[in-house]
N, CA, C and O atoms as a printed pandas DataFrame, in Angstrom:
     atom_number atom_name residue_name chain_id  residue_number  x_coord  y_coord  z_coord
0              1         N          UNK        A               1   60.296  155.290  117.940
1              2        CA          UNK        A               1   60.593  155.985  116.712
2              3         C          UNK        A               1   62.037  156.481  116.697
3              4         O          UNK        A               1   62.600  156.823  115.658
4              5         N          UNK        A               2   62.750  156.506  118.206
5              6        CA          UNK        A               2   63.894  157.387  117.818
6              7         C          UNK        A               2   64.819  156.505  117.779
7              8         O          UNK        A               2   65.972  156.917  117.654
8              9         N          UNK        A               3   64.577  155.083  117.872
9             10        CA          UNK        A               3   65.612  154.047  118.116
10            11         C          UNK        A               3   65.491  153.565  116.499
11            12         O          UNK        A               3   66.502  153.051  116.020
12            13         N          UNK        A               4   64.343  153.703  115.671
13            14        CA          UNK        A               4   64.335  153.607  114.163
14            15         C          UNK        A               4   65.345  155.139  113.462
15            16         O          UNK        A               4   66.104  155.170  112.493
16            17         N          UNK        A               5   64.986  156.125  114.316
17            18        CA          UNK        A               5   65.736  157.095  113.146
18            19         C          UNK        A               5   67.429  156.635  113.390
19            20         O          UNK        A               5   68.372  156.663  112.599
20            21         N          UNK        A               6   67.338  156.138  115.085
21            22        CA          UNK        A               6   69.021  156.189  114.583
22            23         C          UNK        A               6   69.822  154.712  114.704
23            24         O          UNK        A               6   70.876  154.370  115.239
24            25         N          UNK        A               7   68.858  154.066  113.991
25            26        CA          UNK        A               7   69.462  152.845  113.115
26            27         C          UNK        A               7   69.337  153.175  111.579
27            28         O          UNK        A               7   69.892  152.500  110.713
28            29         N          UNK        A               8   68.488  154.373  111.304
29            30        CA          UNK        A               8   68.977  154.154  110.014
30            31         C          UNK        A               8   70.282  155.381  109.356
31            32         O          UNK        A               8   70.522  155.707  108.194
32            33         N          UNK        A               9   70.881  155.797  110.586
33            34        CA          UNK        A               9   72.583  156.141  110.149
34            35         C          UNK        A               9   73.309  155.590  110.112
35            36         O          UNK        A               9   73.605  154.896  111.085
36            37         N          UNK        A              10   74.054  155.573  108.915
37            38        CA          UNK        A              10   75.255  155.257  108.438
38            39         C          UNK        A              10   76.297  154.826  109.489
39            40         O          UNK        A              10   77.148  153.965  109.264
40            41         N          UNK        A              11   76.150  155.562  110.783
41            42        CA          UNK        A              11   76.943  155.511  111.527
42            43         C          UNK        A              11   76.775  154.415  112.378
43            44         O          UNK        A              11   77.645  153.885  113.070
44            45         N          UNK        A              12   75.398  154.061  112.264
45            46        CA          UNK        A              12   74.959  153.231  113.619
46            47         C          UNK        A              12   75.960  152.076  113.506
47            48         O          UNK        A              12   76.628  151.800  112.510
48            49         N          UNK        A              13   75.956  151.254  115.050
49            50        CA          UNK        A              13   76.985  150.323  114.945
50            51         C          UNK        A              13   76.968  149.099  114.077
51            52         O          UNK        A              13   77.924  148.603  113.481
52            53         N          UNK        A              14   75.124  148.504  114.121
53            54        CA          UNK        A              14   75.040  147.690  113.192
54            55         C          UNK        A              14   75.657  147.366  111.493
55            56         O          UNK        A              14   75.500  146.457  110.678
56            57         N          UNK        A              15   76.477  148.763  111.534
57            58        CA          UNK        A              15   76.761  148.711  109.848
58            59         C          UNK        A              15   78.318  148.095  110.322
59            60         O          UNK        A              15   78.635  147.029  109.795
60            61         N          UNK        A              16   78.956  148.502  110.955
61            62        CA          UNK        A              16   80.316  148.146  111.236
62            63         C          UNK        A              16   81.339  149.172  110.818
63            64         O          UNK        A              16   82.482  149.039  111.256
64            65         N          UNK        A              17   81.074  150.116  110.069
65            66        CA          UNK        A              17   82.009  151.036  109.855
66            67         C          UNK        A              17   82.542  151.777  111.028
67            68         O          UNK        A              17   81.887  152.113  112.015
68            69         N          UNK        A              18   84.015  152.028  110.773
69            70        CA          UNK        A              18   85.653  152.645  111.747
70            71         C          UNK        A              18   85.062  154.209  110.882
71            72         O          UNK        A              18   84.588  154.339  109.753
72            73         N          UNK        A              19   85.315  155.149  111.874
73            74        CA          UNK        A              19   85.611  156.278  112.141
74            75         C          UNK        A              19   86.126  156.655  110.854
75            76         O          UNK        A              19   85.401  157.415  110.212
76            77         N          UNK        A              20   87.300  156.270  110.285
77            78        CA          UNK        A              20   88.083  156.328  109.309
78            79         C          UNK        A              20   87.111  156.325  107.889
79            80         O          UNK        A              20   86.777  157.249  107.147
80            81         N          UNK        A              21   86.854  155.056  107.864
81            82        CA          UNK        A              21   85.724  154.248  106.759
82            83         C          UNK        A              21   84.517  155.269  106.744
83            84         O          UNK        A              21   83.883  155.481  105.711
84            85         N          UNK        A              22   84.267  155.816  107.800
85            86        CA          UNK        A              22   82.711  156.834  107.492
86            87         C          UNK        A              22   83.449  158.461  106.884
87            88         O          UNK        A              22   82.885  159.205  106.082
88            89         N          UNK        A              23   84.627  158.676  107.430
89            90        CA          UNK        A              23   85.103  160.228  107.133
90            91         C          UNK        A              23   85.531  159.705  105.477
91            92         O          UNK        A              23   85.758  160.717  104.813
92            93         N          UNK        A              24   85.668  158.673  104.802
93            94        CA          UNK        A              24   85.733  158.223  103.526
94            95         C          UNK        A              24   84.409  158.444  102.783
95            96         O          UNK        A              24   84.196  159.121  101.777
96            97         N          UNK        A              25   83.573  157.703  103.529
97            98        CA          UNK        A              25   82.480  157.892  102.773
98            99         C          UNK        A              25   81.778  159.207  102.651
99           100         O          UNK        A              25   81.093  159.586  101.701
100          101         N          UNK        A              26   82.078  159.904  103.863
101          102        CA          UNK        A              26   81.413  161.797  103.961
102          103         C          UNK        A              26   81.819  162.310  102.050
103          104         O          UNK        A              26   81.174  162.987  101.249
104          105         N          UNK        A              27   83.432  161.447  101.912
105          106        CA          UNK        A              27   83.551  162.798  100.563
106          107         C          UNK        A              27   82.574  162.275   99.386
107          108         O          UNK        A              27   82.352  163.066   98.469
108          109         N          UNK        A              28   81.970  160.986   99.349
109          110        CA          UNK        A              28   81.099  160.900   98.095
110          111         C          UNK        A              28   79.808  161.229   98.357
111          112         O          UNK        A              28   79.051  161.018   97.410
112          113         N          UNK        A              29   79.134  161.840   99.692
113          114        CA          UNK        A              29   77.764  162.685   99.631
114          115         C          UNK        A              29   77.762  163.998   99.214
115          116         O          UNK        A              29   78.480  164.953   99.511
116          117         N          UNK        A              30   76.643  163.848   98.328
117          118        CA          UNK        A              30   76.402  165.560   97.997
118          119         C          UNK        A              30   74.550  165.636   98.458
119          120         O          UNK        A              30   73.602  165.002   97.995
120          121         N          UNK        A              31   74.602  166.556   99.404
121          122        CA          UNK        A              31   73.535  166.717  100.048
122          123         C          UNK        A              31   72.883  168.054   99.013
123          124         O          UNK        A              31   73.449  169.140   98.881
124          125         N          UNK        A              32   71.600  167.667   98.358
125          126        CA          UNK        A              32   71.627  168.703   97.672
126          127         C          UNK        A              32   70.023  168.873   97.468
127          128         O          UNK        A              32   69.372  167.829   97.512
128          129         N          UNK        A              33   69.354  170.040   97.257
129          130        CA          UNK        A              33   67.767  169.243   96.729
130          131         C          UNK        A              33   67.621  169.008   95.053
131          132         O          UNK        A              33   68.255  169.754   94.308
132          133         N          UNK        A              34   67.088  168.348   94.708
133          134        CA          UNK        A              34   66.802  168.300   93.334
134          135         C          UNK        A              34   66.214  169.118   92.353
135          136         O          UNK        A              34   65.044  168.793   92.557
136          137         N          UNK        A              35   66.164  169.845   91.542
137          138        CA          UNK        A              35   65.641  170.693   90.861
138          139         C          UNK        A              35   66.142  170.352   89.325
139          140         O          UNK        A              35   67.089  169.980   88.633
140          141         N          UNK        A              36   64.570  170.829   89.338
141          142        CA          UNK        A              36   64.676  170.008   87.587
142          143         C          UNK        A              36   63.970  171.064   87.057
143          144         O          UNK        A              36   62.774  170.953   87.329
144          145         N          UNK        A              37   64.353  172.509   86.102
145          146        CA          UNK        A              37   63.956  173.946   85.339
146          147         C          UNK        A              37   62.841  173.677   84.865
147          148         O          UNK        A              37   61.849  174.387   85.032
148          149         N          UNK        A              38   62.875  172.097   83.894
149          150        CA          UNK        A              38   62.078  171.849   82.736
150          151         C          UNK        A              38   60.218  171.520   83.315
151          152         O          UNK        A              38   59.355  171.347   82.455
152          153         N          UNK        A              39   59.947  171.491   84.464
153          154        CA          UNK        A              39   58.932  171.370   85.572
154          155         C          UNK        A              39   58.476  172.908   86.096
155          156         O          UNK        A              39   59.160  173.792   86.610
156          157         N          UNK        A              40   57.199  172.871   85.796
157          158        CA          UNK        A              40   56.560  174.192   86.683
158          159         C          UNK        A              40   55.577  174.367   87.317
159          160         O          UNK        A              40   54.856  173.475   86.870
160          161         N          UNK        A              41   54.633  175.216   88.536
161          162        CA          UNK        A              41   53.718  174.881   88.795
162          163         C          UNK        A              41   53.370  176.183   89.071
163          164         O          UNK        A              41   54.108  177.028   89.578
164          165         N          UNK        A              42   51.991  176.352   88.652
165          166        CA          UNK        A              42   51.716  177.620   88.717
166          167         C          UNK        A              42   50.382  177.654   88.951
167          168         O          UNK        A              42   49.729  176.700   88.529
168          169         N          UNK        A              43   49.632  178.823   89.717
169          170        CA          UNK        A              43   48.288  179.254   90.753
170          171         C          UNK        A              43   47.172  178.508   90.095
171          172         O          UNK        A              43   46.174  178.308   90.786
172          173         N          UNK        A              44   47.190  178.025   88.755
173          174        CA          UNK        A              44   46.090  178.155   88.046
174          175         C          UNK        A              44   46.703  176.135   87.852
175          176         O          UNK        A              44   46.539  175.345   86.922
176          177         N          UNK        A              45   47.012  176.067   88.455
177          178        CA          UNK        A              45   47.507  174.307   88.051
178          179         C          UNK        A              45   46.130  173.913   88.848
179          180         O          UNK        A              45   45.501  174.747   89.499
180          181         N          UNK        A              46   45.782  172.693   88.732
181          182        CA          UNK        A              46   44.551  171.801   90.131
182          183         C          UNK        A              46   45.562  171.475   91.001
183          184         O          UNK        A              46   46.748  171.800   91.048
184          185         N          UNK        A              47   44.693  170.592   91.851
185          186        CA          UNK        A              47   46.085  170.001   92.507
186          187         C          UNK        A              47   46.609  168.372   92.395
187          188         O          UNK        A              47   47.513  167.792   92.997
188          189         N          UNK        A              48   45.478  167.811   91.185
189          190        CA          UNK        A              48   46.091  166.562   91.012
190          191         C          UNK        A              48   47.063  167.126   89.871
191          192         O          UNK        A              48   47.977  166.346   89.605
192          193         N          UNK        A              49   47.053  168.486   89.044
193          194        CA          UNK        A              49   48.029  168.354   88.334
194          195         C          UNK        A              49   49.239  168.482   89.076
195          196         O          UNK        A              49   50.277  167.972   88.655
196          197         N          UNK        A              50   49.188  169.188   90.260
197          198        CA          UNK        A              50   50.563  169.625   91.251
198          199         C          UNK        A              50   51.059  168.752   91.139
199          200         O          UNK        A              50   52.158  168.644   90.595
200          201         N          UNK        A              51   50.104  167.438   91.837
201          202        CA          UNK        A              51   50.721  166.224   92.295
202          203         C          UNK        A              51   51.360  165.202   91.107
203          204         O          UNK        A              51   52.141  164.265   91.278
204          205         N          UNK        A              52   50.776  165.688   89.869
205          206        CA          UNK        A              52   51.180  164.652   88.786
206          207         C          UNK        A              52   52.370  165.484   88.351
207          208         O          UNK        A              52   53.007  164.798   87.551
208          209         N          UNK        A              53   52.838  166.438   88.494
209          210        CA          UNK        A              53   53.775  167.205   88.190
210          211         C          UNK        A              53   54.747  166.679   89.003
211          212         O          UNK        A              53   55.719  166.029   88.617
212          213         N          UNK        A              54   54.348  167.098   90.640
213          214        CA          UNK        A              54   55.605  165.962   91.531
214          215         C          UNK        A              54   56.161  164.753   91.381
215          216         O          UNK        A              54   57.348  164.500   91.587
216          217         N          UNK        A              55   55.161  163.839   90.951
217          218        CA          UNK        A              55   55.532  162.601   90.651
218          219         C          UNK        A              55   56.454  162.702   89.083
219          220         O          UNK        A              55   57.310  161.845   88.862
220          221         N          UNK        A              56   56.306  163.311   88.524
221          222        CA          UNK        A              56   57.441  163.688   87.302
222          223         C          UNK        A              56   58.549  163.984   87.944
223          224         O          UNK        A              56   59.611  163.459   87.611
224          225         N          UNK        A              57   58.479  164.750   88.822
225          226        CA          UNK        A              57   59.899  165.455   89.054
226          227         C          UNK        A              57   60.536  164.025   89.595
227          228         O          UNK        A              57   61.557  163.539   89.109
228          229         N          UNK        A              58   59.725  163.378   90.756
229          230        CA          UNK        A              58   60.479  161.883   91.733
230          231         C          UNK        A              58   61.333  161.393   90.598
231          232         O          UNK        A              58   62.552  161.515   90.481
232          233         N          UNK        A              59   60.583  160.887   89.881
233          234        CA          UNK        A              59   60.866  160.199   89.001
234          235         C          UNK        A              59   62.102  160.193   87.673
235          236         O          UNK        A              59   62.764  159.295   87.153
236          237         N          UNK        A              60   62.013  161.501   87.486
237          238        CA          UNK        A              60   63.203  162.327   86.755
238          239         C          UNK        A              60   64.409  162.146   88.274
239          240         O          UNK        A              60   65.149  161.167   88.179
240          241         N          UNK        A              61   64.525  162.706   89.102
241          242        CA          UNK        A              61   65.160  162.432   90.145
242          243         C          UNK        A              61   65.855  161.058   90.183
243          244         O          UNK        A              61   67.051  160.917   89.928
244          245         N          UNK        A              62   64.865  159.865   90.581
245          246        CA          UNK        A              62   65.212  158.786   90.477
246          247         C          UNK        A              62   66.186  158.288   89.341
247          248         O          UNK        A              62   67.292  157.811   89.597
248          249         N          UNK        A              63   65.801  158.403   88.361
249          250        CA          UNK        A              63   66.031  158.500   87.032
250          251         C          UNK        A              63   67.925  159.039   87.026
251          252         O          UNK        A              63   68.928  158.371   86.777
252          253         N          UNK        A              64   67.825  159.966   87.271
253          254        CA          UNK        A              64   69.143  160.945   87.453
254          255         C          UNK        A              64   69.885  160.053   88.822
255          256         O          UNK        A              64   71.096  159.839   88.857
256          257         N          UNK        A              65   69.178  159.715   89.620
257          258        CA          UNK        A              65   69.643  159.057   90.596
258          259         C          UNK        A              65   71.050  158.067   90.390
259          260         O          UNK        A              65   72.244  158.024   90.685
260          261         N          UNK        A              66   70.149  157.429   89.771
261          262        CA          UNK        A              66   70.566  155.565   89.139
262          263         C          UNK        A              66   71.895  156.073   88.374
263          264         O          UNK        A              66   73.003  155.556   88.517
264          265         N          UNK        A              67   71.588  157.214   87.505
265          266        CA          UNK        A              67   72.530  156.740   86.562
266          267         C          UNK        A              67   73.847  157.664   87.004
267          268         O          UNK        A              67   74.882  157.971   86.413
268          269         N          UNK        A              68   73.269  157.981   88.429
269          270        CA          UNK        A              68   74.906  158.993   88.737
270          271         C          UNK        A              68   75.602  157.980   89.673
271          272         O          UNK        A              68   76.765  158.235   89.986
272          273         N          UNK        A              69   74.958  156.733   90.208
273          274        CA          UNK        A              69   75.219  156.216   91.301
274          275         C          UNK        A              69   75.485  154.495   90.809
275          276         O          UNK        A              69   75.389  153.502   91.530
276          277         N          UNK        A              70   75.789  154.552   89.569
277          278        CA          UNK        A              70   76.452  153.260   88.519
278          279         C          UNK        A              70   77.976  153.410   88.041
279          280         O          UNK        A              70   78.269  154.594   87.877
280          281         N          UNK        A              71   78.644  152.837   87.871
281          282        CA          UNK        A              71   80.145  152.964   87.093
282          283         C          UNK        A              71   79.800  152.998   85.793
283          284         O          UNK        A              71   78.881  152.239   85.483
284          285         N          UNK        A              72   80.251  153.630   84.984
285          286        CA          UNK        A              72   80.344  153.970   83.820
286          287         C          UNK        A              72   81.849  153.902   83.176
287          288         O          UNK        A              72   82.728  154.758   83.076
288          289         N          UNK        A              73   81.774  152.380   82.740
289          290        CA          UNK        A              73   82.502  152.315   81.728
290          291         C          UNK        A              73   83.235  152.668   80.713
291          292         O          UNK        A              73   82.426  153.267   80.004
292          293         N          UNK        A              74   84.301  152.687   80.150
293          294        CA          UNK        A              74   85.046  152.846   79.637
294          295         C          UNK        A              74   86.505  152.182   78.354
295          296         O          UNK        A              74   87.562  151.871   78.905
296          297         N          UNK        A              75   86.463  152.094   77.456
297          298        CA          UNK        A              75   87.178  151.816   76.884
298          299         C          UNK        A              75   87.636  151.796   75.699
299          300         O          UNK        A              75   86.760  152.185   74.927
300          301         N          UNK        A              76   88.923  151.437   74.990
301          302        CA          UNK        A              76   89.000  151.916   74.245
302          303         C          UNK        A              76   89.965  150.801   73.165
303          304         O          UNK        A              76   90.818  150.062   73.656
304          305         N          UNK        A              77   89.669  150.827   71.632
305          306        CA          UNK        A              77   91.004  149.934   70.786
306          307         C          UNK        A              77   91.789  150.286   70.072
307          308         O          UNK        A              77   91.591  151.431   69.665
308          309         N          UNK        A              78   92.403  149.942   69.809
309          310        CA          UNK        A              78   93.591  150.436   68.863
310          311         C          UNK        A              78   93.774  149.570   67.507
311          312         O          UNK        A              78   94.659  149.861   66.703
């Protein structure tokens, strides 16, 4: 298991990235948790609603994911 967790860093050698190339990539992570206001869960929920509530949030997440982690275009005519 511990030879899986640390193949799956960024760092491991299999990727090929220089020292340099990874302190590049550090500035585009934002380590953050997700929170989404518009989601609530409260004493009196069941717990498949919990869970159908979670799966909203993944999904909103995901959702937010994609579209922060695409180029967004630009342009313009005259």
């Amino acid at each position: 298991m511990t030879e899986l967790t640390e193949q799956s860093e960024i760092s491991h050698e299999q990727y090929g990235f220089t020292q340099d190339e990874l302190d590049l990539l550090k500035a585009y992570y934002v380590h953050t948790d997700y929170v989404n206001e518009n989601l609530i869960v409260t004493d009196i929920d069941t717990s498949q609603e919990i869970v159908n509530t979670e799966n909203k949030l993944y999904k909103y997440a995901q959702e937010e994911l994609y579209a922060a982690s695409h180029p967004q275009y630009r342009w313009s005519t005259s």
